[in-house]
C-alpha positions as CSV (number, residue, x, y, z in Angstrom):
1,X,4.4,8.5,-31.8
2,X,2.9,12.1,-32.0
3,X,6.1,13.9,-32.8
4,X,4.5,17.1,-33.7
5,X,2.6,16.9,-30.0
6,X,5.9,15.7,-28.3
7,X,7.9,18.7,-30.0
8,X,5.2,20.9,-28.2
9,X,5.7,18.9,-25.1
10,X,9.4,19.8,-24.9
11,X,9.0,23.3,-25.9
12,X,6.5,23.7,-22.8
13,X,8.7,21.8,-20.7
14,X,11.9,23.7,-21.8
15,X,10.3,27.3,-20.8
16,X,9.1,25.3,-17.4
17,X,5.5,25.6,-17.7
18,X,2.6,22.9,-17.9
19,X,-0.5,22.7,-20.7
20,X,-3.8,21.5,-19.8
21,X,-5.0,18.3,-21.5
22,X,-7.7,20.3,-23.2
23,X,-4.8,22.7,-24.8
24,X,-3.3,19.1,-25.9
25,X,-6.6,18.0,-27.2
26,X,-8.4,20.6,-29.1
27,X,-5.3,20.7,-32.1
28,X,-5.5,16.8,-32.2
29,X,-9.1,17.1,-32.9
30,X,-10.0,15.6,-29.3
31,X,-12.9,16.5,-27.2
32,X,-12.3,16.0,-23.2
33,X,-15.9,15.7,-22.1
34,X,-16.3,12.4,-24.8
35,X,-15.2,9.6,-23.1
36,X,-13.0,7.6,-26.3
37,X,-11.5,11.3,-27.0
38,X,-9.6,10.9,-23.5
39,X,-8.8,7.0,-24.2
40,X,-7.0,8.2,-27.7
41,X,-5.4,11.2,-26.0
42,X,-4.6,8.9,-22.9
43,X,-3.0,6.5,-25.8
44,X,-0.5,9.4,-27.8
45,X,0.5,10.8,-24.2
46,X,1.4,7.5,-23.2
47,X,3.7,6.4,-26.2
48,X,5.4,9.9,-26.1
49,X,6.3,9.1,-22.1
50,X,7.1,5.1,-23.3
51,X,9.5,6.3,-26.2
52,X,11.2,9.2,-23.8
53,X,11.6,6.5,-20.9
54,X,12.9,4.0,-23.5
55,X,15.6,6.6,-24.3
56,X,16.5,7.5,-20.8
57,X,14.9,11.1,-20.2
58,X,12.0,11.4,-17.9
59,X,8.6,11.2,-18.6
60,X,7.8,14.5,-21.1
61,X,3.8,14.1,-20.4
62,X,4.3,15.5,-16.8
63,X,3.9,19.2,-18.1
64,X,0.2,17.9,-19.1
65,X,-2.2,18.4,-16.4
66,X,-5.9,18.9,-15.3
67,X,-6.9,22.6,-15.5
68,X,-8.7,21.9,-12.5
69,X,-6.0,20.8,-10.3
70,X,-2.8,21.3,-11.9
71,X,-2.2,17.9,-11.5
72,X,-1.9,14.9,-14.0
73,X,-4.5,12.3,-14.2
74,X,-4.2,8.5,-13.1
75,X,-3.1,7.4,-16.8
76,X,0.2,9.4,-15.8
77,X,0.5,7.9,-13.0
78,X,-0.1,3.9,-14.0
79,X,2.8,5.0,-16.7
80,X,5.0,5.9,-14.2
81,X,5.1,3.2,-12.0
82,X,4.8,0.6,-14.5
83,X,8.2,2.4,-16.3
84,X,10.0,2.7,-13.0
85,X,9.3,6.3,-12.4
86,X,7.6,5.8,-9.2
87,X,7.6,3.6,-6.6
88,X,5.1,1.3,-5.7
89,X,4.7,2.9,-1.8
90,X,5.4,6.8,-3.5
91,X,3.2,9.3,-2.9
92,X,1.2,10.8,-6.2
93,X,2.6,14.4,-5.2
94,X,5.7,13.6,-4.7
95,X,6.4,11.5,-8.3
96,X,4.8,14.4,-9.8
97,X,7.1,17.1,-8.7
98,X,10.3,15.1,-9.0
99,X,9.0,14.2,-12.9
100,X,8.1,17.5,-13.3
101,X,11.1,19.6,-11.9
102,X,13.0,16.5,-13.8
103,X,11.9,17.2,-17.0
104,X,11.8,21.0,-16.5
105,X,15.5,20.9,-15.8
106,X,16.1,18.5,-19.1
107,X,14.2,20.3,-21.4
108,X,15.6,23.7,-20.4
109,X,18.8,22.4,-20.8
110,X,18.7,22.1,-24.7
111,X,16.2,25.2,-25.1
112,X,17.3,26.7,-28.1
113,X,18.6,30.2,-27.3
């Protein structure tokens, strides 16, 4: 696991904002518009969420999100439902802003003060 990018994550998520995945990307080295860039940065975002759900906290990689949307991508979404974050009949909007406002509310928490 990325811990220096999941530090970040929780730092982002403890003063309740999102990133972008280009913000995650360009310090990793990653480009967005190459296609195996997005599959590596699909793969670290993915075992950050699989190590936070395997310790009981919600998934972390909901404060990353499309610039043009706001909204995370479908990799987020496979993770969720295949962790038990979202139901099978749940509506993508819905997951999202229960994970988010979940992990807002987790991280801010333990925000260092």
């Amino acid at each position: 696991m990325n811990v220096a990018l999941a530090r970040k994550l929780r730092g982002v998520a403890a003063h309740r904002r999102t990133i972008t995945y280009a913000e995650v990307a360009e310090p990793l080295g990653l480009d967005m518009g190459w296609p195996p860039d997005r599959d590596a940065l699909a793969g670290i975002l993915g075992d950050i969420s699989a190590h936070e759900h395997r310790n009981g906290r919600p998934l972390l990689t909901a404060v990353v999100v499309l610039a043009e949307s706001g909204f995370p991508g479908g990799g987020f979404f496979d993770l969720a439902r295949a962790t038990g974050h979202m139901a099978a009949h749940e509506d993508r909007l819905a997951c999202f802003v229960r994970e988010l406002t979940a992990v807002h509310d987790y991280w801010a928490s333990r925000r260092e003060r």
